[in-house]
N, C-alpha and C positions, 0 to 999 in steps of 0.2 A: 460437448467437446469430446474427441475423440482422443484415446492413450496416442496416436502417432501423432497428431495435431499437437497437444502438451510436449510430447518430447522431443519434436522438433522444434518448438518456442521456446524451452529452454535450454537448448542447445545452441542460440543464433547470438551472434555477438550484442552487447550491452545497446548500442547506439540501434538495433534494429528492433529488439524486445521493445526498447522505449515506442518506438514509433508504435510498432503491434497494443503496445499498453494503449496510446494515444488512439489508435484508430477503435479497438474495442469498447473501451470506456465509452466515445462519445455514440457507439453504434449501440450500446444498450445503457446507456448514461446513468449507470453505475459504478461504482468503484468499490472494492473488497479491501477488510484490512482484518487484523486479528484483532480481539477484542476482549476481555475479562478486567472487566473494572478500571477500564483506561485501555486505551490502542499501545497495543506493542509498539516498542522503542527497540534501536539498537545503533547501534556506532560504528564509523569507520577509520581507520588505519590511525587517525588525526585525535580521533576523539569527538570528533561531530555527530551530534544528535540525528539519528534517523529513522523520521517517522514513514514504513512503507506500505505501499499498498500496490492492489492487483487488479488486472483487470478482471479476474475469473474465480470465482470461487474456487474451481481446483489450481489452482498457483496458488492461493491463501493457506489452506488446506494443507499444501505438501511443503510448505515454509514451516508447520506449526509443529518441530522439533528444538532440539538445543534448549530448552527451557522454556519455548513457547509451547510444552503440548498442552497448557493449563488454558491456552485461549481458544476460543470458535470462530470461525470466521465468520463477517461480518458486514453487512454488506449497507452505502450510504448514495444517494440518490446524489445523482453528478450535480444537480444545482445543488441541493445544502452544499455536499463539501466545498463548491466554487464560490456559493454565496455567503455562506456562515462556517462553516468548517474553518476553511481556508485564513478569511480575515480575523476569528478567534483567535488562532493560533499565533498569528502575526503578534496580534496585541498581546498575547502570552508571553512571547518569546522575549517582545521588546520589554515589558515590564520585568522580564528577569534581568536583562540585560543594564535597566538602569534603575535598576530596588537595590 
């Protein structure tokens, strides 16, 4: 990926990145997150948990400030996260939700 290519991507409004995330992911069916003994968290406005991730190792990369410089980025193979990632987390969530 090329520097005008990234700073144009992240410069495009939310709802277009998203689709860019969707079309990249499934074209090299991978997905990036940061990672040091557990995947980066953060929260929005509300207080809702948010686990994110990238389509590109450099999005992950230039995310990994604010107290993220301690993580690497990280990269997980589109079927785990959609076949086991994905439903892990679900049942994670729900067990907190009624423990």
């Amino acid at each position: 990926m090329n520097q005008k290519e990234f700073e144009s991507v992240i410069n495009l409004p939310a709802n277009i990145r998203y689709e860019y995330f969707i079309k990249k992911v499934v074209d090299s069916e991978e997905v990036w997150g940061l990672y040091e003994n557990g995947w980066s968290v953060t929260e929005d406005d509300e207080g809702n948990k948010l686990l994110p991730f990238w389509p590109k190792k450099e999005f992950a990369e230039y995310c990994a400030t604010d107290g993220w410089e301690i993580y690497s980025s990280k990269s997980m193979d589109l079927y785990e996260f959609i076949d086991e990632f994905l439903p892990n987390l679900k049942k994670r969530v729900l067990n907190l939700q009624y423990s």
